[in-house]
C-alpha positions, -999 to 999 in steps of 0.1 A, spaced: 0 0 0 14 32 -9 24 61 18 -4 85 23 0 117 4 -4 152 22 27 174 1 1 192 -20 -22 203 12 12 210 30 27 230 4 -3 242 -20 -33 237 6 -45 273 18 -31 291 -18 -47 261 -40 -70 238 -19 -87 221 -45 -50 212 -66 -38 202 -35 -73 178 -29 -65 162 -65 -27 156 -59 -32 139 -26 -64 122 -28 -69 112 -66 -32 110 -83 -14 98 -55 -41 82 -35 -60 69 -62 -40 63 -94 -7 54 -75 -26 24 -53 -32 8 -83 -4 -17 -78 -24 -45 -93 -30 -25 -124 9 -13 -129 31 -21 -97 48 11 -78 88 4 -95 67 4 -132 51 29 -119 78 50 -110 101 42 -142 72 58 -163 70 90 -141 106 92 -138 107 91 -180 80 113 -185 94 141 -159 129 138 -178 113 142 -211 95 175 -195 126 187 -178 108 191 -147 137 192 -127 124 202 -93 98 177 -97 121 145 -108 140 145 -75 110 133 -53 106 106 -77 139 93 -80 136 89 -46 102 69 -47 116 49 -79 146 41 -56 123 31 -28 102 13 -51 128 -9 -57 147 6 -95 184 -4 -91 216 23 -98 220 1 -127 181 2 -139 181 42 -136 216 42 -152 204 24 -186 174 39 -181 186 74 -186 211 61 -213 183 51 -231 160 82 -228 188 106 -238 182 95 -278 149 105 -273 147 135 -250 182 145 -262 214 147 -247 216 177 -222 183 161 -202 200 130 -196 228 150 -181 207 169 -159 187 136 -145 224 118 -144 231 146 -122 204 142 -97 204 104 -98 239 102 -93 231 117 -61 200 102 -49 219 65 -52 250 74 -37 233 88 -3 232 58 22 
């Protein structure tokens, strides 16, 4: 079962109540518990793809960090990333290698 969302009311709740509502309760409350559908690492690898093809930056570090808790090796995002960078082009694959990097070397 997936952790219980509550950034959006933390961050977004009294400036944007009803965003917040829909990123807690329906994307990540809803869509995300899906497991039986597409399991949590699947998941993850798709967001993670889709954020570097967007180059939303501040957004793709959370998720790293959920892809790595869901279970995506150093050697998955690594070839992962590879990959993507024909397709997204070169200097987004540097940026995510630059936060990934990170996120699997902390302990």
């Amino acid at each position: 079962m997936a952790k219980k969302q509550t950034a959006g009311r933390e961050r977004l709740g009294d400036f944007a109540p009803k965003f917040a509502e829909i990123n807690d309760d329906i994307l990540f409350g809803q869509v995300w518990s899906r497991e039986a559908e597409l399991p949590a690492k699947t998941r993850s690898i798709v967001t993670v793809s889709a954020l570097i093809a967007g180059g939303n930056w501040e957004q793709l570090q959370y998720h790293l960090k959920a892809a790595k808790a869901n279970g995506v090796s150093r050697e998955e995002i690594s070839e992962i990333i590879t990959h993507l960078a024909f397709y997204v082009g070169w200097p987004k694959a540097w940026s995510a290698f630059g936060i990934a990097k990170e996120i699997w070397e902390e302990q």
